[in-house]
TORMAR-384299 format. One record per residue: x, y, z of N, C-alpha, C in turn; residue in three letters. Coordinates in steps of 0.1 Angstrom, whole numbers, m for minus. Example, Ala and Ser with C-alpha at 12.3 -4.5 7.8 and 13.67 -1.06 7.14 Angstrom:
KOLNU   npx   npy   npz  capx  capy  capz   cpx   cpy   cpz resn
KOLNU   132   m57    78   123   m45    78   132   m33    78  ALA
KOLNU   128   m22    71   137   m11    71   129     0    79  SER
This chain:
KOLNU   npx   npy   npz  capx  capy  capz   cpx   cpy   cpz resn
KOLNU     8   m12     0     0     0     0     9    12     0  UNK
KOLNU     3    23    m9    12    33   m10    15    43     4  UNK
KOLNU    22    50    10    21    62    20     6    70    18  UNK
KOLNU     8    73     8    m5    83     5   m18    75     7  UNK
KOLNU   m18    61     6   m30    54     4   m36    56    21  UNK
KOLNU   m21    54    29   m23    49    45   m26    61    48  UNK
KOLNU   m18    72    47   m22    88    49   m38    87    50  UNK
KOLNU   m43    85    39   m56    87    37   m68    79    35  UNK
KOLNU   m67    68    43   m77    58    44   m88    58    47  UNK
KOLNU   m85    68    61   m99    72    67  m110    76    60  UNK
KOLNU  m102    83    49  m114    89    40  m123    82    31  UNK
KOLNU  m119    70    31  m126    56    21  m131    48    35  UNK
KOLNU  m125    42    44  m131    38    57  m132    46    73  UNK
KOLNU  m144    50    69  m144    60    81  m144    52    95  UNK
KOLNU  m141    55   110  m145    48   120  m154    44   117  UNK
KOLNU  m161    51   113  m179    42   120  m177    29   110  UNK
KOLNU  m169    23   103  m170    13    95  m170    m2   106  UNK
KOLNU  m167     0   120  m165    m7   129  m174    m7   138  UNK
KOLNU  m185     1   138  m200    m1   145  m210   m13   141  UNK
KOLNU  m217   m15   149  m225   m25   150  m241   m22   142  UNK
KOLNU  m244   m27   136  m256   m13   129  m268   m13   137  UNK
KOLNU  m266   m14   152  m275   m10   159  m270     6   165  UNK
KOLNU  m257     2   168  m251    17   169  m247    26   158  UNK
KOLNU  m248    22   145  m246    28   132  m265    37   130  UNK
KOLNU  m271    33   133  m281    36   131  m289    46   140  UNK
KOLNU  m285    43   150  m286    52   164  m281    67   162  UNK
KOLNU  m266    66   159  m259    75   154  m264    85   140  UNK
KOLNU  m262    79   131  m271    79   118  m286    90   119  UNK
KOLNU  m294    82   129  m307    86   130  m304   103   137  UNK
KOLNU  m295   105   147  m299   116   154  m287   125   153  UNK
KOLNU  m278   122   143  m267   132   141  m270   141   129  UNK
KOLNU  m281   142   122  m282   156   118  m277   153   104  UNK
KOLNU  m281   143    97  m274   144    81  m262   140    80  UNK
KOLNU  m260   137    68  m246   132    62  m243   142    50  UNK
KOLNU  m229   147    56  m231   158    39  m222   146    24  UNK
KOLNU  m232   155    11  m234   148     0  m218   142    m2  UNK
KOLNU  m209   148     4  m192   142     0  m187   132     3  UNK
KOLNU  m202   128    18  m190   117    26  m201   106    26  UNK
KOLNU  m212   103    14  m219    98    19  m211    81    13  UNK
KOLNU  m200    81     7  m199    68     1  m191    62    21  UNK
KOLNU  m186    75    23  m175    66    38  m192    60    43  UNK
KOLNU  m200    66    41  m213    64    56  m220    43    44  UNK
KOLNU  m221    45    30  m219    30    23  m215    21    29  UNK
KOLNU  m194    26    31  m187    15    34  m188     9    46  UNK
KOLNU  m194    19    56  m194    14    71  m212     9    70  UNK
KOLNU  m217    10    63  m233     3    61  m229   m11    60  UNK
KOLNU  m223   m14    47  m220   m27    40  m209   m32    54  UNK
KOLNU  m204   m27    57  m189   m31    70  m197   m41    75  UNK
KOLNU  m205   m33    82  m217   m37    98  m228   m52    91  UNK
KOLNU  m230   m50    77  m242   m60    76  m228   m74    75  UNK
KOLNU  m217   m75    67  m208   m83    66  m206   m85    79  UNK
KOLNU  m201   m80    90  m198   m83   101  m204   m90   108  UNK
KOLNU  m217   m89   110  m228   m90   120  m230  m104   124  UNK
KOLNU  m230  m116   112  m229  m131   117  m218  m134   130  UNK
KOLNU  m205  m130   125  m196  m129   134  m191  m120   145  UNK
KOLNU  m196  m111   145  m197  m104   154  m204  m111   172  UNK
KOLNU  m220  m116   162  m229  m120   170  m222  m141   177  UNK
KOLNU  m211  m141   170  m205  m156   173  m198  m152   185  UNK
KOLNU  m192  m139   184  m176  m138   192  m183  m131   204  UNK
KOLNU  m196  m121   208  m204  m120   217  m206  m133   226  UNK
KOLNU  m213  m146   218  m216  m158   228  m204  m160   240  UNK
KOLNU  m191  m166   225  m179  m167   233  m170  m157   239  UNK
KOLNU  m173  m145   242  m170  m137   255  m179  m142   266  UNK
KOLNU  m194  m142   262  m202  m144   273  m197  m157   282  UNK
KOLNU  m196  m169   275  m192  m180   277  m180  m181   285  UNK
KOLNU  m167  m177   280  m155  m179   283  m156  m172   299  UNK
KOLNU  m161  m157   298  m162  m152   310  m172  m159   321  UNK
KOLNU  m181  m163   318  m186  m173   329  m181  m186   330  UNK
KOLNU  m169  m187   327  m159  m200   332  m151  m195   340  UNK
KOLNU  m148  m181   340  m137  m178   347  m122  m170   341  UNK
KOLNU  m125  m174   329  m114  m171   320  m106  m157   319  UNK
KOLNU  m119  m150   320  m116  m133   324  m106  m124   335  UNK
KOLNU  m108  m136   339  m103  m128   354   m86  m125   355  UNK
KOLNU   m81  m112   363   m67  m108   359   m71   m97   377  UNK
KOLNU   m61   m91   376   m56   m84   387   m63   m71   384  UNK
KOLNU   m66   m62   391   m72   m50   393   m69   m46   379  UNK
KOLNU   m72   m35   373   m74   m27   363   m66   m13   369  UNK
KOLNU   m56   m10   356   m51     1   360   m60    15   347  UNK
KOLNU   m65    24   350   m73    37   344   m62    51   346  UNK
KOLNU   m60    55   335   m51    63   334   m60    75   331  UNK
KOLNU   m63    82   338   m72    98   340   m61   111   337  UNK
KOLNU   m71   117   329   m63   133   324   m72   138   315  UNK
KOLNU   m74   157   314   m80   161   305   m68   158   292  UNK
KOLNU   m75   157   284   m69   157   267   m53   163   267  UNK
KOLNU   m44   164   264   m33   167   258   m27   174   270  UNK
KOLNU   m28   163   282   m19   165   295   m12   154   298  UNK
KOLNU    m7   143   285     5   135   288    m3   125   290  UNK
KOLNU   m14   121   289   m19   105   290   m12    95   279  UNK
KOLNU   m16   102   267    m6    93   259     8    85   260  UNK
KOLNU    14    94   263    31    94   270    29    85   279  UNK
KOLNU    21    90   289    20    77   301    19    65   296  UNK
KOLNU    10    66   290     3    53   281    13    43   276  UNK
KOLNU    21    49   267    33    43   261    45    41   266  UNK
KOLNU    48    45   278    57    44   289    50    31   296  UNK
KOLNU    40    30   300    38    21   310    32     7   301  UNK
KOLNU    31    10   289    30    m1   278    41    m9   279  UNK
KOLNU    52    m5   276    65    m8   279    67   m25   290  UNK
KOLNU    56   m20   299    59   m32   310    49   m45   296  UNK
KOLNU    54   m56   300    43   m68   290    38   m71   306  UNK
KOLNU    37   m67   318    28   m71   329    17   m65   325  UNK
KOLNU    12   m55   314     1   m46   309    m5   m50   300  UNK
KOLNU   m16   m51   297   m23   m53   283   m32   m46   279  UNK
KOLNU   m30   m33   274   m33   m21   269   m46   m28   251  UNK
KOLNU   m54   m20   251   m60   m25   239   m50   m17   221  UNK
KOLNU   m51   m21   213   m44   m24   199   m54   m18   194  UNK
KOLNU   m47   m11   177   m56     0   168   m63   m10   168  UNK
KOLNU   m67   m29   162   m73   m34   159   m87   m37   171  UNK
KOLNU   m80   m32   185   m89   m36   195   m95   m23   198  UNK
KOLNU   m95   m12   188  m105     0   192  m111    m2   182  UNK
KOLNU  m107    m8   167  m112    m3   154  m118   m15   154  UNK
KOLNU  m121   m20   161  m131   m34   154  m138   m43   166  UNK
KOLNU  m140   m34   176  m144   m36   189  m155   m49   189  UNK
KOLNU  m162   m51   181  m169   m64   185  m164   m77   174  UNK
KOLNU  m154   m76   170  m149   m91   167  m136   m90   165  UNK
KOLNU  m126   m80   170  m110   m83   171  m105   m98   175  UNK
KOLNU  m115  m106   186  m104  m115   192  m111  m127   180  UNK
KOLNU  m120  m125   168  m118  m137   159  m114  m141   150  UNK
KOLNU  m104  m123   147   m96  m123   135   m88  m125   131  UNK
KOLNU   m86  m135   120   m79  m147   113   m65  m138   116  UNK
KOLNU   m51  m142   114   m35  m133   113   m38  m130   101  UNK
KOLNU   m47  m139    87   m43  m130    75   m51  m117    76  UNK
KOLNU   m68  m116    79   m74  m108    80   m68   m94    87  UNK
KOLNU   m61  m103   102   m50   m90   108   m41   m83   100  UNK
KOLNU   m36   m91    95   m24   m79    87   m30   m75    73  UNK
KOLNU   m43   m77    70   m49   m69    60   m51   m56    65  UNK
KOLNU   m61   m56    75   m68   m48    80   m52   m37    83  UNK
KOLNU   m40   m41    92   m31   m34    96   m27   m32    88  UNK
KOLNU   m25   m34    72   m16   m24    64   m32   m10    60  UNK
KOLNU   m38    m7    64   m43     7    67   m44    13    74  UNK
KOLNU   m33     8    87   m33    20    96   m23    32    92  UNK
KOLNU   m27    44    95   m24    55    97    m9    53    98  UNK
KOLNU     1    66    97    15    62    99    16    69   116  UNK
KOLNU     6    79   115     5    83   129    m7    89   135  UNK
KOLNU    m7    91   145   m20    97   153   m29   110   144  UNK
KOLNU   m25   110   136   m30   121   126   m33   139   135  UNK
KOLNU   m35   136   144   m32   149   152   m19   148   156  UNK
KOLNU    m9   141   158    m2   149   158    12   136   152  UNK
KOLNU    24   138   151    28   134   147    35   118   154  UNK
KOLNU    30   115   165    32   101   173    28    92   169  UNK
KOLNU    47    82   162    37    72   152    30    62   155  UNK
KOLNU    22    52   148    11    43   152    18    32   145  UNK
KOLNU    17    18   153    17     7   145     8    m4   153  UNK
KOLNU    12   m15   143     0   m24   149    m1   m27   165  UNK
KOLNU     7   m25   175    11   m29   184     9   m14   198  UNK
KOLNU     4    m6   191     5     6   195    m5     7   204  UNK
KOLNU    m6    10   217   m14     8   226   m23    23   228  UNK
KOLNU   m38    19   226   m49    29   221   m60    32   234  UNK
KOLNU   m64    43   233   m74    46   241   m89    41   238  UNK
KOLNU   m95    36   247  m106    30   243  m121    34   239  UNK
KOLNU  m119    51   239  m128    57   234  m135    51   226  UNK
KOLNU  m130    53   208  m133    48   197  m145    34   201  UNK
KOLNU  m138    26   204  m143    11   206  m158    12   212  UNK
KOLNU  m161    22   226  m174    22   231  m180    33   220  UNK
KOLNU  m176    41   214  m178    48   201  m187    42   190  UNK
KOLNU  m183    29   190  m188    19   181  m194    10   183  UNK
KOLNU  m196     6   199  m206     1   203  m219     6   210  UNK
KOLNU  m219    16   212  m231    26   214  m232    37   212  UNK
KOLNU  m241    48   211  m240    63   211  m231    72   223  UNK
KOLNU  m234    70   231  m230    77   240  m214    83   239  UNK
KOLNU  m208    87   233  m192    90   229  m188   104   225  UNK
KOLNU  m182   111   232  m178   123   221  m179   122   211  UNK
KOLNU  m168   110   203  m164   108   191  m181   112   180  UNK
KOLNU  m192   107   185  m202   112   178  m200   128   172  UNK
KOLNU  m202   138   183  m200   146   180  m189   156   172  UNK
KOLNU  m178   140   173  m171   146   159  m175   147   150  UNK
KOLNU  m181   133   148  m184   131   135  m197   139   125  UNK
KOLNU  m204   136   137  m213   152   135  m214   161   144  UNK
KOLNU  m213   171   141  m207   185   152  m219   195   151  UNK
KOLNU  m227   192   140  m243   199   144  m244   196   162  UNK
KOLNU  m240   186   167  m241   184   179  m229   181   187  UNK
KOLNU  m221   193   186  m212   188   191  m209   191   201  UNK
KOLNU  m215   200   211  m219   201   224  m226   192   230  UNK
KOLNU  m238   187   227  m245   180   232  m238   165   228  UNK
KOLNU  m232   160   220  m224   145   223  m214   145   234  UNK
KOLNU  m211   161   235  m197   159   244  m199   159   257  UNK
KOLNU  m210   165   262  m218   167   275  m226   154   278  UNK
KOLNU  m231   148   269  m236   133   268  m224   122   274  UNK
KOLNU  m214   121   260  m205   114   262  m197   113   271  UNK
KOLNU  m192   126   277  m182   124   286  m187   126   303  UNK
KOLNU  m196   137   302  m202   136   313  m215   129   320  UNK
KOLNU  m222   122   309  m235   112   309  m247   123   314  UNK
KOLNU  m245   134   311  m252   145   311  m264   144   304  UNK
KOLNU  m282   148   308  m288   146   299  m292   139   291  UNK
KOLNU  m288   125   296  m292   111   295  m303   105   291  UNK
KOLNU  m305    96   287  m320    94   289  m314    76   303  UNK
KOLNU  m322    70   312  m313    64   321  m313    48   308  UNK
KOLNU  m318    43   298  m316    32   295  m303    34   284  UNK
KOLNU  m298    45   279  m287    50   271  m273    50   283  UNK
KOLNU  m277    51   296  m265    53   305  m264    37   307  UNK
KOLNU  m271    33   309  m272    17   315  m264     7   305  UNK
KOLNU  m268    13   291  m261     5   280  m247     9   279  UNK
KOLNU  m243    19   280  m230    22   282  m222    14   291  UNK
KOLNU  m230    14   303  m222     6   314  m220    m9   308  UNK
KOLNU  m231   m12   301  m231   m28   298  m221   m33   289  UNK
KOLNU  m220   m19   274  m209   m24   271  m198   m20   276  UNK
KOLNU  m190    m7   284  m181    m6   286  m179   m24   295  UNK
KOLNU  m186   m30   301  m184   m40   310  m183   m49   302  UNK
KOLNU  m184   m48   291  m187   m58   280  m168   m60   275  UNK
KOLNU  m171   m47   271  m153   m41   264  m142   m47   275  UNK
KOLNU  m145   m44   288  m133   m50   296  m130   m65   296  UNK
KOLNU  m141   m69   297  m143   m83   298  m131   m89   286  UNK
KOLNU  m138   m85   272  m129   m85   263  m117   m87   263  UNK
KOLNU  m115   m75   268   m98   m74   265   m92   m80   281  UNK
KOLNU   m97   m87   293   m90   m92   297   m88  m105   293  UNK
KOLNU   m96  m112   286   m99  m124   275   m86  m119   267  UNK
KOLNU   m82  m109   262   m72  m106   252   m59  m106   257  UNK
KOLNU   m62  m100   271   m50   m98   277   m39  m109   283  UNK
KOLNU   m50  m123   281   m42  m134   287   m43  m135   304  UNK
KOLNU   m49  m122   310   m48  m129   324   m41  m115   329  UNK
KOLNU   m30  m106   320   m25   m94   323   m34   m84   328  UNK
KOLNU   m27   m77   338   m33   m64   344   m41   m55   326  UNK
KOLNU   m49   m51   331   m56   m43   319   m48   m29   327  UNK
KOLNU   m46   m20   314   m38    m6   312   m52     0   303  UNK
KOLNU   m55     7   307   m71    16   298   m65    29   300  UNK
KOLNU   m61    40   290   m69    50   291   m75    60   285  UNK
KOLNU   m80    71   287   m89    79   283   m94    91   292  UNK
KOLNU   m90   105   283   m94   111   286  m108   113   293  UNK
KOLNU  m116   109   289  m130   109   288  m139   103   303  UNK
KOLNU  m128    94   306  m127    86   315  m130    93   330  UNK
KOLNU  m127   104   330  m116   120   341  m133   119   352  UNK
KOLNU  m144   119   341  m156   123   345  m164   113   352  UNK
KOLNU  m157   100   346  m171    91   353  m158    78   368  UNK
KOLNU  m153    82   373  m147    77   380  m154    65   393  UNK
KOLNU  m167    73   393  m175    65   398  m185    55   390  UNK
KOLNU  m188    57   377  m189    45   366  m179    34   365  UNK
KOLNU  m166    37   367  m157    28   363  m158    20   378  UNK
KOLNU  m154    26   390  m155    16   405  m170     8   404  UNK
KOLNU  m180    17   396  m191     7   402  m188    m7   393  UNK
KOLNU  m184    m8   380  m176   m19   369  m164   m24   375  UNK
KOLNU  m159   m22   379  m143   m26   387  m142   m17   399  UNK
KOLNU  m146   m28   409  m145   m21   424  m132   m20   433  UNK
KOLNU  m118   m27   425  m108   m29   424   m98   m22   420  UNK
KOLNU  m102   m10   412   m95    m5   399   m84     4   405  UNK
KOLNU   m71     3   403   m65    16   407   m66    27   394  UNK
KOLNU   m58    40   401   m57    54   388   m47    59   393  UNK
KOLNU   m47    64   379   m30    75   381   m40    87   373  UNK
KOLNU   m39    99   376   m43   109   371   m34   122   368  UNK
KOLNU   m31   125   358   m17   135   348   m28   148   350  UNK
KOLNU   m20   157   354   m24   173   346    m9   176   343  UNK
KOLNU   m18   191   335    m7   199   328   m13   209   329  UNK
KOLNU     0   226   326    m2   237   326   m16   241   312  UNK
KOLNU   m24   246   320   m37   247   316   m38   254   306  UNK
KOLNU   m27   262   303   m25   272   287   m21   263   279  UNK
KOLNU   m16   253   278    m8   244   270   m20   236   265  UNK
KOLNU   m26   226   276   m37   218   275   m49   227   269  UNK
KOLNU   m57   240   269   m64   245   262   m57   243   247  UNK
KOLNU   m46   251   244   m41   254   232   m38   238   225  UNK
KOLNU   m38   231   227   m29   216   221   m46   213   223  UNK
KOLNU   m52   212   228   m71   205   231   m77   211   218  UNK
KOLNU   m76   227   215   m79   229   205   m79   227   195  UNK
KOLNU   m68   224   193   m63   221   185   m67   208   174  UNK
KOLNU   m66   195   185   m64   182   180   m80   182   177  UNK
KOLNU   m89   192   185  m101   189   177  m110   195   169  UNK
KOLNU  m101   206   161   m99   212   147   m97   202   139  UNK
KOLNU   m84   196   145   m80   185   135   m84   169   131  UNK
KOLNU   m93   167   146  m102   159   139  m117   158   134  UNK
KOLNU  m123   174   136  m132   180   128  m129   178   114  UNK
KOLNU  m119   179   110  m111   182    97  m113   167    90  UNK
KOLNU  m114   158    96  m107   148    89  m119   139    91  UNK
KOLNU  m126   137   100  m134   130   103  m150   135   101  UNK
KOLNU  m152   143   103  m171   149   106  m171   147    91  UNK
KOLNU  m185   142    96  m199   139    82  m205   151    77  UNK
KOLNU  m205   159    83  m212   172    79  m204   183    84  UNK
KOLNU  m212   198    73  m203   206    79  m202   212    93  UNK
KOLNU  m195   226    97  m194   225   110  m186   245   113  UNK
KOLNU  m189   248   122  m186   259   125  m176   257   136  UNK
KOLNU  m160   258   129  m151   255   137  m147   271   152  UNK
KOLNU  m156   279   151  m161   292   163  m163   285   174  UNK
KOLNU  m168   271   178  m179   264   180  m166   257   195  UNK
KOLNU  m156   258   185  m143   247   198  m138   252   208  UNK
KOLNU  m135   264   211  m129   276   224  m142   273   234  UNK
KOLNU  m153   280   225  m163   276   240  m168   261   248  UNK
KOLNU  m166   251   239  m166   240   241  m155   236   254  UNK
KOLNU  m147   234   249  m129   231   257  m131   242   273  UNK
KOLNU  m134   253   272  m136   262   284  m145   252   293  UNK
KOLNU  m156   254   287  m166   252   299  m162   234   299  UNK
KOLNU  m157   227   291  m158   213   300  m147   205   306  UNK
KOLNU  m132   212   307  m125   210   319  m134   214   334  UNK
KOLNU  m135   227   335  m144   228   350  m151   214   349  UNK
KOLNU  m164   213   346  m170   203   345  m163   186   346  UNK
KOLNU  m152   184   336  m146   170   342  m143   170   354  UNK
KOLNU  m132   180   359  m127   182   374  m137   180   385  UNK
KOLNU  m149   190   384  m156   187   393  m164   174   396  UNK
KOLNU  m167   165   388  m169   150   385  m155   143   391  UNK
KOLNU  m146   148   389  m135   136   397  m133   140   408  UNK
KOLNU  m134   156   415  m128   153   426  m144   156   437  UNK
KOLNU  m157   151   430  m166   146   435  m162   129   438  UNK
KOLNU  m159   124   433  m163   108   428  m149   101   436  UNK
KOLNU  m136   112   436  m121   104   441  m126   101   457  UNK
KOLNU  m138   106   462  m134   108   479  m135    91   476  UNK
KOLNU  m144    87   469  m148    70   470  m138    61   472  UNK
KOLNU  m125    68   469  m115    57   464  m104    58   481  UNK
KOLNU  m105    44   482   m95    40   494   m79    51   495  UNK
KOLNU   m73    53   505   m59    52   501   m49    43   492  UNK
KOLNU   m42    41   490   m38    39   478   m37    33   465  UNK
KOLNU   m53    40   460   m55    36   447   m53    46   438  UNK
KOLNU   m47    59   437   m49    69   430   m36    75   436  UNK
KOLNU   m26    78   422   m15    88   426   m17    95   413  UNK
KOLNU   m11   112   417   m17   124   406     1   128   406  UNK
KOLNU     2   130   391    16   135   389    12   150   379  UNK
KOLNU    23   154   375    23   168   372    30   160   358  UNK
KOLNU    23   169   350    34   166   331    49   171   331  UNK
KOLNU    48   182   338    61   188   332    76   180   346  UNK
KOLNU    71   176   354    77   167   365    79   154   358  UNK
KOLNU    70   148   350    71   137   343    84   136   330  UNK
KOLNU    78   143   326    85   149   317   101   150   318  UNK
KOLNU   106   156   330   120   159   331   126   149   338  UNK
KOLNU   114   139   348   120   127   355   113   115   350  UNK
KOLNU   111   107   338   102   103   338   104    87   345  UNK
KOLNU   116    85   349   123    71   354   116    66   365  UNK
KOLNU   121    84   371   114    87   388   100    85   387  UNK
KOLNU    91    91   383    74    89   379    72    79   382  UNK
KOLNU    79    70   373    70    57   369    73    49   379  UNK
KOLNU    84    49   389    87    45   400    76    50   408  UNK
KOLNU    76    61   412    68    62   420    54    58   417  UNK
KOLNU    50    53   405    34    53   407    33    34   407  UNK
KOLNU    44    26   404    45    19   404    42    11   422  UNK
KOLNU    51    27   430    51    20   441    37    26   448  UNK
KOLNU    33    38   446    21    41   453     9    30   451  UNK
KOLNU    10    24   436     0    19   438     0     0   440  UNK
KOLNU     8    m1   441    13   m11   444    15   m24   432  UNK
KOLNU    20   m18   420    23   m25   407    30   m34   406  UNK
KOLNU    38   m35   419    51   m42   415    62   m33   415  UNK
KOLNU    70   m44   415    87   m36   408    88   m28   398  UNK
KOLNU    98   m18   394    98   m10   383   110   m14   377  UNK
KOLNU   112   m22   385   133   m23   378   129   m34   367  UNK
KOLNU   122   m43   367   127   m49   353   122   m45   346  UNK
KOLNU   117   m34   344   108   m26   336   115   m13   327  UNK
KOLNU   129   m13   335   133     1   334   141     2   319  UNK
KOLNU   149   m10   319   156    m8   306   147    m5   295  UNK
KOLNU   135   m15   291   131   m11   282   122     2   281  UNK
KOLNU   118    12   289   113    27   292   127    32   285  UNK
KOLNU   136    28   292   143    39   289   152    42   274  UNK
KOLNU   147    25   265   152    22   254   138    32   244  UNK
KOLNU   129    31   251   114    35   242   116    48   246  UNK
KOLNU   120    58   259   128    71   257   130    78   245  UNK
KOLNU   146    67   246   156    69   232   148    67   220  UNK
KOLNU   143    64   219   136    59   206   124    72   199  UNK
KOLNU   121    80   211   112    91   210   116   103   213  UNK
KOLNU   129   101   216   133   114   222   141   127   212  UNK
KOLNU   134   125   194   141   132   187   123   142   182  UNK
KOLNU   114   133   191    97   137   187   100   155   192  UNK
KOLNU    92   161   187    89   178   191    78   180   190  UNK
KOLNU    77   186   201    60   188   205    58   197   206  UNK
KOLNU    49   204   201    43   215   193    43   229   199  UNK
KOLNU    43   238   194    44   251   204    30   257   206  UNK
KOLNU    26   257   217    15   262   222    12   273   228  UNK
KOLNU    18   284   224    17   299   224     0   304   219  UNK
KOLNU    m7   313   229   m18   314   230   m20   332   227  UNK
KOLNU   m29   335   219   m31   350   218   m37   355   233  UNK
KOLNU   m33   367   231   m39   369   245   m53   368   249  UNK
KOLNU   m61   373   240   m81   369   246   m81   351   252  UNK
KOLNU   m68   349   241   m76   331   244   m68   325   262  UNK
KOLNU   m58   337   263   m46   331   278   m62   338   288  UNK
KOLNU   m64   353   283   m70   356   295   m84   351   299  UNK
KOLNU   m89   344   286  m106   335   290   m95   321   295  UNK
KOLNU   m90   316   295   m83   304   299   m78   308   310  UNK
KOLNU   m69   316   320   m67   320   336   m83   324   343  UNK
KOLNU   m95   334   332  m107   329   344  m114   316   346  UNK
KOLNU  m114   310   330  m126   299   336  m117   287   343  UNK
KOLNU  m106   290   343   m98   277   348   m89   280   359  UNK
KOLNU   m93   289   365   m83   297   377   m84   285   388  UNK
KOLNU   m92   273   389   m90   266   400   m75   261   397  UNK
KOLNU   m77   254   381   m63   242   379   m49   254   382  UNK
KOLNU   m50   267   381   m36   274   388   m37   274   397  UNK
KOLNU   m46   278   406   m49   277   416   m44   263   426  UNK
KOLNU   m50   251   420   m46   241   427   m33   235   426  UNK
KOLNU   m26   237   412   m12   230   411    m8   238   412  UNK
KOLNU    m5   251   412     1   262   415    11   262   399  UNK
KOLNU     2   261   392    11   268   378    10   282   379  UNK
């Protein structure tokens, strides 16, 4: 396959080609049209879902199945919490590193209800279309590349930001939906729960028995959804200087406005978005943290991480009781080297946009003392 082909795939298979056409239709029905340019991607993911659907509905039994034997079962669940482009990634790929982790694969977001029946040839079909990188920004992707699990409940029910990418007629109201379960209707919340309980199950079936490594931004809000699913779970929770994280937040979802939405969209629409729903995640987590025991939750700073990242991983290793970090270290610090020639982007902010970002977000200075 050519570069250019992989570059641009998405645009012939859109996500939603990995929905279920119960959630294809859901989505479909109440996002407001499909504009006339993209209607062959909205085809391929029609035709995707009816092809899939026999097997899809085979590899459901045998999750249900295997997990009422017992098969499922693994050690606590580690959930990596942070608003958007405050270093979850990084973490992510740093603590991928350990193989005591079993993080989900582009194949295990992009094809969320029949990844674990797919043949090696079908696998490396499907993987020569991945992306060369995160398309927001330049962190490359390969098959192996450990993914946030947004997408995957994206595609098996409505409830997901990612909707509101895709259609941004509503893209307030998916993101207030999705992330905060805001405005609900209660059998749309219930389903979420069922599949996100559905998805874990999964991937600890995938995982072999490994600690599950999850994370997601998205995640930040429902901290008490996840304990009531895993009463077990530990967290590590990242921030970052709140000018950076506006400016880089905006950014990435200009950029996947750009690439992704079915219809058009008033990109005016993103500053006020990003303001008002950090407050809102925060106050969801540090409503929901009182729940959590001592030590299941250690909170690091990015730019701390950043300069010590050896130290970090030690310490969250030992807060939360992961284990050892030493046989772990060589290869962090090989996957370091390996990234350490990446540059990350300058996030210099005009002034209206620094000074709406120090009021509505004067707690996060406030509290880390940026």
């Amino acid at each position: 396959m050519t570069p250019w082909l992989r570059r641009h795939a998405h645009r012939i298979f859109h996500p939603l080609a990995g929905a279920d056409a119960a959630t294809l239709a859901s989505v479909l029905l109440n996002g407001g049209g499909v504009g006339p340019l993209h209607l062959h991607r909205i085809a391929t993911a029609i035709g995707a879902a009816a092809i899939r659907a026999p097997f899809d509905l085979l590899e459901r039994y045998r999750v249900t199945r295997l997990s009422g034997q017992g098969r499922a079962a693994g050690p606590p669940p580690l959930f990596i919490l942070g608003h958007w482009r405050s270093g979850t990634t990084h973490l992510l790929n740093l603590l991928a590193q350990d193989e005591r982790f079993a993080a989900p694969d582009p194949l295990a977001v992009g094809l969320p209800w029949g990844f674990l029946g797919v043949s090696p040839f079908w696998r490396s079909r499907f993987e020569e279309w991945l992306p060369p990188d995160r398309i927001i920004d330049a962190m490359p992707v390969d098959p192996t590349s450990p993914q946030e699990d947004e997408l995957a409940l994206a595609l098996m029910q409505p409830l997901s930001y990612y909707h509101g990418i895709f259609f941004p007629r509503h893209l307030q109201r998916s993101f207030r939906q999705g992330v905060l379960l805001e405005d609900c209707r209660p059998e749309d919340i219930d389903l979420w729960r069922r599949r996100m309980d559905h998805y874990l199950t999964k991937m600890q079936l995938y995982g072999g028995g490994r600690r599950l490594l999850i994370k997601n931004p998205a995640h930040t809000a429902k901290l008490a959804e996840l304990l009531a699913l895993r009463p077990d779970a530990v967290f590590v929770h990242i921030h970052r200087d709140p000018y950076d994280v506006f400016s880089s937040t905006r950014r990435m979802l200009l950029t996947l406005l750009r690439e992704f939405s079915l219809q058009s969209y008033d990109p005016g629409t993103v500053d006020g978005l990003v303001l008002d729903l950090y407050p809102a995640i925060m106050a969801r987590f540090d409503r929901d943290r009182a729940l959590l025991p001592p030590g299941r939750l250690v909170e690091i700073r990015y730019d701390r991480f950043v300069a010590d990242p050896l130290g970090t991983l030690d310490e969250i290793y030992g807060g939360l009781g992961l284990g050892s970090f030493e046989p772990v270290r060589s290869k962090v610090e090989r996957h370091l080297s390996s990234v350490r020639d990446y540059r990350r982007a300058n996030h210099d902010l005009e002034d209206p946009a620094r000074l709406a970002v120090r009021r509505r977000w004067a707690f996060a200075f406030d509290r880390w003392d940026y």
